[in-house]
N, C-alpha and C positions, 0 to 999 in steps of 0.2 A: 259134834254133829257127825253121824254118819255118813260114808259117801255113799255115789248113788249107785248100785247096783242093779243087772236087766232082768227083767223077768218075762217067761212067758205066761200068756194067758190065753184061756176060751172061757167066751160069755155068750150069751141068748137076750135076743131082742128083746120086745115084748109081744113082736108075730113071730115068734120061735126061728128067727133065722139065725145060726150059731154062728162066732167069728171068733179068731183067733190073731194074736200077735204077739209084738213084745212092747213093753213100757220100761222106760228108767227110772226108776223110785228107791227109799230106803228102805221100805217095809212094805211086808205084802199087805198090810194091813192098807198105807196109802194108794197099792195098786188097784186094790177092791174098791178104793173110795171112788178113786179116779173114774171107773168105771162106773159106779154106780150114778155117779155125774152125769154122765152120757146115756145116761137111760138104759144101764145094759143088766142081766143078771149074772152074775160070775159062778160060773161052771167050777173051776180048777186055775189057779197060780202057782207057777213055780221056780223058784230062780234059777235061772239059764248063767251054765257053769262056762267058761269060753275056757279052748286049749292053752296051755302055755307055750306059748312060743316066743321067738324074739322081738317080733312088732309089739306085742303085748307088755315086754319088759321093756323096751323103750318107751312105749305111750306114758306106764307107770313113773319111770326116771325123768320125763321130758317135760320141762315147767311150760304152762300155757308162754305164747307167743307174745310179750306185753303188748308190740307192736299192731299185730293182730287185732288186739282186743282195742287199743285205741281207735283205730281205723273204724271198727263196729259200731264202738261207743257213736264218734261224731258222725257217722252215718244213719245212727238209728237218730239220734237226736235231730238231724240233718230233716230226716222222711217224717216225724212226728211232727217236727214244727212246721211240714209243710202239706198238713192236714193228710198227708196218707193212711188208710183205715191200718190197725195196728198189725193184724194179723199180715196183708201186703205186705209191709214194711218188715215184719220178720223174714216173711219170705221171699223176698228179694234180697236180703242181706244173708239169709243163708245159702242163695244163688252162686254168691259171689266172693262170699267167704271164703280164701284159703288156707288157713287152718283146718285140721280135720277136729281137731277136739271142739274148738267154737263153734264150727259149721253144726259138730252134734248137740252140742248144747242149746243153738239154735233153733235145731229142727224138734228137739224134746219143749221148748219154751213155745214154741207155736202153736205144738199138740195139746199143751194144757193149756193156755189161754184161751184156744178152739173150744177144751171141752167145758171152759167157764172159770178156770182160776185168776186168781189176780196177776201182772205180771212178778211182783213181787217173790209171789209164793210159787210162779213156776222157775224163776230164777234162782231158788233154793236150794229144787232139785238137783241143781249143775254145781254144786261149794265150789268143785275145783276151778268153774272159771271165775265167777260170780261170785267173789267173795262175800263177807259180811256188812265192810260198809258199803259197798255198791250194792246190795240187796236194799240198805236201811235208809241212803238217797230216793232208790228209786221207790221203796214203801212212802216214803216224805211228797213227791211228787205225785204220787198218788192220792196221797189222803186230800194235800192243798189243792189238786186238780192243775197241776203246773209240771207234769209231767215233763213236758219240753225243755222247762226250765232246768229240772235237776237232772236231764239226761244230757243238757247241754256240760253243765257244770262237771258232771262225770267224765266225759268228753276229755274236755279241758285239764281235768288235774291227771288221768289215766295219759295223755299224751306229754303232761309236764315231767311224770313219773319214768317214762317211755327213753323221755329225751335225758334224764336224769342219768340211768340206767347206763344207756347209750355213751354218753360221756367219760361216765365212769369205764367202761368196761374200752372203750378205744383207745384209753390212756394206758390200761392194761394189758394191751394187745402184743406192744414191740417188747416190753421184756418177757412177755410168757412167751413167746416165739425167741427172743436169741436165749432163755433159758433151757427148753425146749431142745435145739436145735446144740448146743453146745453139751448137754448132757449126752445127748446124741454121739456128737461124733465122738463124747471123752470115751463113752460105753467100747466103742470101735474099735477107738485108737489103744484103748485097756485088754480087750478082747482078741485085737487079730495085729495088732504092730507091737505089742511088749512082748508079745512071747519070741518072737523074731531075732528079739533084741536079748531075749534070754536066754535062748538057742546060742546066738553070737558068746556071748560071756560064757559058755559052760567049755564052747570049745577054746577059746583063749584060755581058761582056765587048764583045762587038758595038754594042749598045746606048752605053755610054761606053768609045769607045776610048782617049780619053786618060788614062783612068786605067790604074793597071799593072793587067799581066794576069796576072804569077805566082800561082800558090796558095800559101797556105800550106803546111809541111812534113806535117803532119798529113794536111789535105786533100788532098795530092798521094799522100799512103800509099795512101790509102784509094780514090782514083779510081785509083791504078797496078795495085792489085790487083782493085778490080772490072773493069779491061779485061782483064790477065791469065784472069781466072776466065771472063768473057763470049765474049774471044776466043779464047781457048787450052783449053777445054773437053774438046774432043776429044786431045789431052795429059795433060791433068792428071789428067781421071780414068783410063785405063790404068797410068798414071808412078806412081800413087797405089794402085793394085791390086797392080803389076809389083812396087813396095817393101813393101806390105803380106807378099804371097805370100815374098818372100827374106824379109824377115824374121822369118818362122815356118819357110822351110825353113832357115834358118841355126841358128836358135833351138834346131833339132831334131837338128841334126848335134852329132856327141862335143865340137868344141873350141867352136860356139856355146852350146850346152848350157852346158859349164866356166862359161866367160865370163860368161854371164847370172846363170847361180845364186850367182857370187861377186858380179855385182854390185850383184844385189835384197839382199844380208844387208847392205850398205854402204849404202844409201837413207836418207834424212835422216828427220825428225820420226815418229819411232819404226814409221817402216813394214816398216823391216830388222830390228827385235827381233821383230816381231810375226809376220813370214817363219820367222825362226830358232826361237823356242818354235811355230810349227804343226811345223817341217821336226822339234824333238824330240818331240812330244806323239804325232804317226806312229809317229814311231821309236822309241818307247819302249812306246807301245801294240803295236806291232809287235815286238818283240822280244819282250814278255813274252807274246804269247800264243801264237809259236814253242814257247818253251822250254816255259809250262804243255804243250801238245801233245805234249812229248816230243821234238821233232825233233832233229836231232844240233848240236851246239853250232857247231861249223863250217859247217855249214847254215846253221843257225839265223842266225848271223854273216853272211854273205855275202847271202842272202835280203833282212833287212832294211838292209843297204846300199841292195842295190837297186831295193829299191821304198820308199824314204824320201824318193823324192821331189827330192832337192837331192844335186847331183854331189860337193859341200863335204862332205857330211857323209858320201857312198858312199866318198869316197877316204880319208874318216879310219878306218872299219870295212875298210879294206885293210889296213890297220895293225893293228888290234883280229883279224883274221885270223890274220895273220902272228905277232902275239905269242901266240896260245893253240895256233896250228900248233907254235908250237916248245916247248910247254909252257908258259907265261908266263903273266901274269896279264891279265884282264879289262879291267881297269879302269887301270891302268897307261896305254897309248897313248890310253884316252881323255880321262883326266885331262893330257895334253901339246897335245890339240888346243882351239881358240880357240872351237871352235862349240859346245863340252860346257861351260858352265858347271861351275865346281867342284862344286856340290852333286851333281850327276849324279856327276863322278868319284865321290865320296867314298859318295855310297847305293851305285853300283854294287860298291865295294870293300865297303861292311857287307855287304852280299847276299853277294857271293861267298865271306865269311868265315864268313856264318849258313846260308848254306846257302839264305837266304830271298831269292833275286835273283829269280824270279818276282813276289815281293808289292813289293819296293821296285820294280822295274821299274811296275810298275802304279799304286805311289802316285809315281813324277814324271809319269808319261800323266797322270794327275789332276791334277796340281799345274800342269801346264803347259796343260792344253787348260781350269781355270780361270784360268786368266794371259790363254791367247788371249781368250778372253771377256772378261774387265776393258780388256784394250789396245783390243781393237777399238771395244767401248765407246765409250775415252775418245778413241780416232782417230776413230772417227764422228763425236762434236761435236766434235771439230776441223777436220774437213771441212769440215762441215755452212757455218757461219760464213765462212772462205776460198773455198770455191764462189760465193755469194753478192757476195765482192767481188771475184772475179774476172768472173764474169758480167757486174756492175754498171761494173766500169770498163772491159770492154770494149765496151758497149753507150753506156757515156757519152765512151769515148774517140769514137766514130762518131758521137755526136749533137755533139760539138764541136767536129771537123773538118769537118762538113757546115755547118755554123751562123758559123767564122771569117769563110770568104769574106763572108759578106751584111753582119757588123759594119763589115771592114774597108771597101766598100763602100760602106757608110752613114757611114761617118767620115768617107771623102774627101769625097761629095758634100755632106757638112755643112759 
């Protein structure tokens, strides 16, 4: 689906009074329609080019605010169920919205609903906030007339997701900071205290020629790479940017994608179990609150493939498609795949035989995003410990290569 880009336009009443603006749409073809909605005749569209600057490449770079969108969700669900006319209820949520990307997506879902579209189809126009299954909930709520019900339910799994998110990335916090911060000062101490020190050895060297003048292997690491970093500066940091940039745009292509998401489930000291229950705790909170919605099971199926997050677990729900496409069972291709623990198999097959796959679906989101909780835990003090000695040995590895030369040194001249 294309995103949505601005266009401007002038149209004519039908008492000839002209007007002019802009609209967010994909095609001018929907801007015209848009218009023609509103009783108006369209003069001239055109799409409104904006300069490149740097707020415009952060907007691009900067993922909506999950937090943000949770908030919105249980507010709009909040004002619906308590009978506020729809169009109010948009606009007071876009009052108070602080996000600016939401706020506009906001104020573009109020204008189309204004000019007679469904909510659904005006929360199209916005992909990047409003994903597909949040589009395909609230189309569900629509059709049933239980609106409130599936915007609650939205609600509820965008803030499970929120907190999920949240979890994960606090856990992440204190080693990306002492790695951070340690790279830091090693850069420093590489950069402006090894030369100091390599200064010192040229004139000892000077000083007694007859002694030898090789470095140690250690000390020669450490003076080869602060001339590197001092001399080659202007290299290393672009060569260092140039790899960073490929490998986020590789990351983000189909077969880098693959790749990557098969190879974080395989990571050692339990950081790939901990990947695999967030990638099911999603997709199981995700699936069951499709189906509570109503949404159609094939839907529902392919949906949470694709915003599960992990390519491993999108290509096994191609399979979970494919078996209920031809009649089959639910739970059958998932029970075949390595990333579904058996108990998942076996609840989803109780659900589907009780009728009650909604509530088991719900109790392994539970059962798994308290797992991620316990793992991260117990990986956090494991971190915690191993940061420390790596820090430490490589901070004492550069206080012992700096410190050989002056022994050896002192040994001869003894």
């Amino acid at each position: 689906m294309a995103s949505a880009v601005t266009f401007a336009f002038r149209a004519m009443d039908v008492a000839g009074t002209s007007t002019a603006g802009e609209i967010e749409a994909e095609s001018k073809a929907q801007v015209s329609e848009q218009l023609r909605q509103r009783g108006l005749i369209v003069l001239d569209v055109t799409e409104k080019r904006e300069p490149l600057r740097i707020e415009n490449l952060w907007r691009t770079w900067k993922k909506i605010d999950t937090r943000e969108l949770a908030i919105f969700s249980r507010q709009f669900a909040t004002l619906v169920a308590s009978g506020m006319p729809m169009l109010r209820s948009l606009s007071t949520l876009e009052e108070q919205t602080q996000d600016e990307r939401i706020k506009e997506a906001i104020a573009g879902v109020r204008s189309d609903v204004e000019a007679g579209s469904t909510l659904e189809q005006a929360m199209e126009r916005h992909p990047e906030v409003f994903d597909r299954l949040y589009r395909a909930m609230v189309r569900s709520g629509e059709q049933s007339g239980r609106l409130e019900d599936s915007l609650d339910r939205i609600a509820y799994q965008v803030e499970k997701s929120d907190a999920l998110r949240r979890q994960v990335k606090s856990a992440l916090m204190y080693p990306t900071l002492v790695l951070g911060f340690a790279g830091v000062v090693l850069i420093a101490v590489v950069a402006f205290v090894i030369p100091v020190f390599a200064g010192i050895f040229e004139e000892m060297s000077e000083e007694h020629p007859s002694e030898p003048t090789s470095l140690p292997i250690p000390t020669q690491m450490c003076v080869t790479a602060s001339e590197m970093i001092t001399g080659y500066w202007y290299i290393l940091i672009p060569g260092t940017i140039a790899l960073a940039v490929g490998f986020f745009r590789w990351k983000r292509s189909k077969h880098g994608k693959e790749v990557w998401d098969r190879t974080i489930l395989r990571l050692p000291a339990q950081i790939g179990d901990v990947i695999q229950k967030v990638a099911l705790a999603r997709w199981s909170r995700t699936f069951a609150g499709s189906v509570s919605a109503g949404v159609p099971m094939l839907q529902a199926i392919k949906l949470t493939g694709e915003s599960s997050g992990n390519v491993v677990l999108e290509k096994s729900m191609e399979d979970v498609y494919d078996s209920v496409k031809r009649g089959g069972s639910l739970a059958r291709p998932i029970q075949a795949h390595e990333i579904f623990p058996p108990m998942v198999g076996h609840m989803v097959a109780v659900g589907e035989e009780t009728g009650q796959l909604e509530n088991l679906l719900s109790k392994i989101a539970d059962f798994y995003e308290a797992e991620v909780d316990a793992k991260v835990k117990a990986l956090t003090s494991l971190i915690e410990p191993l940061m420390i000695v790596f820090v430490g040995g490589i901070v004492g590895f550069i206080v012992i290569a700096m410190y050989l030369p002056m022994f050896s040194l002192y040994e001869n001249i003894r």
